[in-house]
Every structure is written in C-alpha cells, then in structure tokens.
C-alpha positions as CSV (number, residue, x, y, z in Angstrom):
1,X,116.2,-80.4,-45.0
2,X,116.4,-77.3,-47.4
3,X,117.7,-77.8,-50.5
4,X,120.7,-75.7,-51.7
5,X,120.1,-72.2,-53.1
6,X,121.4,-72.9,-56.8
7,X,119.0,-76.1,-57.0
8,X,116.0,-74.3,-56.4
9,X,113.8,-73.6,-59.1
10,X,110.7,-71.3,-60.6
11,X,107.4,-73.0,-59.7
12,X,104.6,-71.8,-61.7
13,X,100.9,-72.5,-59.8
14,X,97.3,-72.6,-61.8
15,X,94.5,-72.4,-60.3
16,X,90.5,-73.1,-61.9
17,X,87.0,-72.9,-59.5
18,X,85.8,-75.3,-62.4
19,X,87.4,-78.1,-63.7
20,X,87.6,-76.6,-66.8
21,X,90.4,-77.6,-69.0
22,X,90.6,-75.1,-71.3
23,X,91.4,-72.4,-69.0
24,X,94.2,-74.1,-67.4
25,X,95.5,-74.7,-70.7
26,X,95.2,-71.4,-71.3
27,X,96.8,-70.2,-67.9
28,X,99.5,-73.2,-68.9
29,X,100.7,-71.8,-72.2
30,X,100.7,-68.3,-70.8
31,X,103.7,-69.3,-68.3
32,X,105.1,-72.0,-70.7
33,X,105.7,-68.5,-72.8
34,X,107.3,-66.8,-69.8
35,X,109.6,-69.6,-69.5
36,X,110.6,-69.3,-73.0
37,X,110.6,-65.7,-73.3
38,X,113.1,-65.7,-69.8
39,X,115.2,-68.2,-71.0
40,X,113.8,-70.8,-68.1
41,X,114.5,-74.2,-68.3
42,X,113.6,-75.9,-65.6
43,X,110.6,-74.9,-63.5
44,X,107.8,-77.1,-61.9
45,X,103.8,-76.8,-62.0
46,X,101.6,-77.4,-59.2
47,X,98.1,-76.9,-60.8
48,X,94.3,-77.3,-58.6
49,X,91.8,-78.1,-61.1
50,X,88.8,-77.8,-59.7
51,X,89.2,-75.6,-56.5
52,X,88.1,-72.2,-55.0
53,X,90.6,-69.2,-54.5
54,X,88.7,-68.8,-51.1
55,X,90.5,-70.9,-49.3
56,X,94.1,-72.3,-49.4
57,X,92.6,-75.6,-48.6
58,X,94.0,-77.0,-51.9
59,X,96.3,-79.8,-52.6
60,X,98.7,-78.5,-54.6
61,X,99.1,-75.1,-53.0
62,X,100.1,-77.3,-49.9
63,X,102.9,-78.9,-51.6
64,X,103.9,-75.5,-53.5
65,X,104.2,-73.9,-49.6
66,X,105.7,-77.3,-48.3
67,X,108.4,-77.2,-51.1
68,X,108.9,-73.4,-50.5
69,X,109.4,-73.7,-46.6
70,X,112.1,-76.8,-47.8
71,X,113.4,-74.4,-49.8
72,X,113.0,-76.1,-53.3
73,X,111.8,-73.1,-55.3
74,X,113.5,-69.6,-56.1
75,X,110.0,-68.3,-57.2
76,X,106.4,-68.4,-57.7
77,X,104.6,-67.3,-60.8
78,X,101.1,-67.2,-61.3
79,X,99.0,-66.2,-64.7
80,X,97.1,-63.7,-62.0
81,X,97.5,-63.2,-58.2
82,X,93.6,-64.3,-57.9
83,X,95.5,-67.7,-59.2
84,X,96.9,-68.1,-55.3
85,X,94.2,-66.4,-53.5
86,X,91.6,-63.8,-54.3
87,X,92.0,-60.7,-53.0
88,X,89.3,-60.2,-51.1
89,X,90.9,-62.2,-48.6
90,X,93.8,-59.1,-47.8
91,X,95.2,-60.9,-44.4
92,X,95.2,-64.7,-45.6
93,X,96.9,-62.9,-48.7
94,X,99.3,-61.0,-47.4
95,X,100.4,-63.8,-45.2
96,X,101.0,-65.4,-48.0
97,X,102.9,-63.2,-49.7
98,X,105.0,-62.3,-46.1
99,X,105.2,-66.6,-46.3
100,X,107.1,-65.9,-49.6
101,X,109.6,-62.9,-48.7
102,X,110.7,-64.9,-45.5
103,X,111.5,-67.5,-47.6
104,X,113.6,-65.6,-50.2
105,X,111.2,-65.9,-52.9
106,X,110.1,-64.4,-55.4
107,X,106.5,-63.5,-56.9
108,X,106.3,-62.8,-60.2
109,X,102.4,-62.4,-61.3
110,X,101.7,-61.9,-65.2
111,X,99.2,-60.2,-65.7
112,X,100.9,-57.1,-63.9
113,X,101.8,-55.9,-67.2
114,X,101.9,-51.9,-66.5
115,X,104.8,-53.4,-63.6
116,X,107.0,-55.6,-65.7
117,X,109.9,-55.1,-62.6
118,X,107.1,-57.1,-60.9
119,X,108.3,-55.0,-57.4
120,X,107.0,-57.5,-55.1
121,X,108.2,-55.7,-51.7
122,X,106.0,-52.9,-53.3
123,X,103.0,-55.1,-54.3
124,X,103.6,-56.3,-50.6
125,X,103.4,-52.3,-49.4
126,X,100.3,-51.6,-51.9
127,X,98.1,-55.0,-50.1
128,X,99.5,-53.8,-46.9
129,X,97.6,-50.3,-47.5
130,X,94.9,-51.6,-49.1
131,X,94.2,-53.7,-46.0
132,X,94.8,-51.5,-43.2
133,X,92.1,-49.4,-45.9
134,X,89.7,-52.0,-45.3
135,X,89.9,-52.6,-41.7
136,X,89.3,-48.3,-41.3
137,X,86.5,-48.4,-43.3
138,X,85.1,-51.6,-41.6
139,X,85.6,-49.8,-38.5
140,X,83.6,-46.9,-39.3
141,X,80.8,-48.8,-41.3
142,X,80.5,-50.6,-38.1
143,X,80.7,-47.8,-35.6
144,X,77.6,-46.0,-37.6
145,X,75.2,-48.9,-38.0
C-alpha cells in the first residue's frame, strides 16, 4: 500500500566499495548539511558500507527502491550520482533514474554544483544522449574491427 503524498519523505543514500568509515562519514555530514541548509527535518538514510556501484545488488538500495515503489519517499539525494550507480553502466542507470520519475520523485545529486536547480528531467535527457552516444560509437568500433 502507498503511503500518502504529504508523508513521504527525502531519503538520502551513501554508498562506499570499501568499508571505510570515514568516507561515509564524510558523504554523511555532506547531506546532514543539505538538510540543514534546506530547512529538512525529517529524511531517512539507507547507507551500503562495503559494496560496489557496479551492481544494484545491494541491500540498502533494495529497500530505498522498495520504499520508493510504496511510495514512502518524495526524493533521493546522493553526495554524487556514482553513490547510486556508476555511470558507466548508462542503461542500468538510466533505468534507474526513469524508476524515479515514474514514481514522482525527485533526484537531487550534490555534487552538481554548476546546476544548483538540479534539472533532473534534463540530467535524464543529458544520460539519455550520452547513451544512445555510446551505443553509436560501439556500433562503429565494432563494425571496423
């Protein structure tokens, strides 16, 4: 059962390869700043210690998706997009990100400093490009060799 629009709430998700306190701590106080700098109250933090952004095979991105599809959370914010997934992995990415619109959320990533909007329909466009970039040069790599 979805929860009810004005009780969902930010969740902010870390991510380390190593389990390696200090830079979640560091990731941690980043978005604890956010928080206080956007007048945010009440938010939630699913944090992976531990895990590779190859895969989404991680616990707490699974319950971060779960409560997103339940509709428990207005937004994701991550310290970096790599945080989620990296980016060499455009379609699992941008899955993700499609995941997120569908489910009237938000994606606010910050380190995107230059962007402080953070336009995610036009971060969606740019990864969209950037793929369909890919794929064309994949195709010609491969249709010369």
């Amino acid at each position: 059962m979805k929860a009810q629009p004005n009780k969902r709430i930010p969740a902010f998700y870390l991510r380390s390869a190593r389990k390696n306190c200090k830079q979640i701590k560091i990731q941690k106080d980043k978005c604890i700043k956010y928080a206080k700098d956007n007048d945010i109250r009440k938010y939630k933090f699913y944090i992976d210690n531990g895990y590779s952004g190859k895969t989404l095979d991680r616990p707490k991105i699974k319950r971060l998706l779960a409560d997103v599809e339940n509709g428990k959370i207005c937004s994701v914010i991550v310290p970096a997009d790599n945080r989620l997934l990296r980016t060499i992995f455009y379609q699992e990415l941008l899955e993700l990100y499609e995941f997120l619109v569908e489910n009237s959320v938000e994606f606010v990533d910050l380190s995107d400093e230059e962007n402080q909007d953070n336009n995610f329909e036009e971060k969606l466009e740019r990864l969209k490009h950037d793929w369909a970039e890919f794929q064309k040069h994949s195709y010609l790599y491969k249709s010369f060799y």
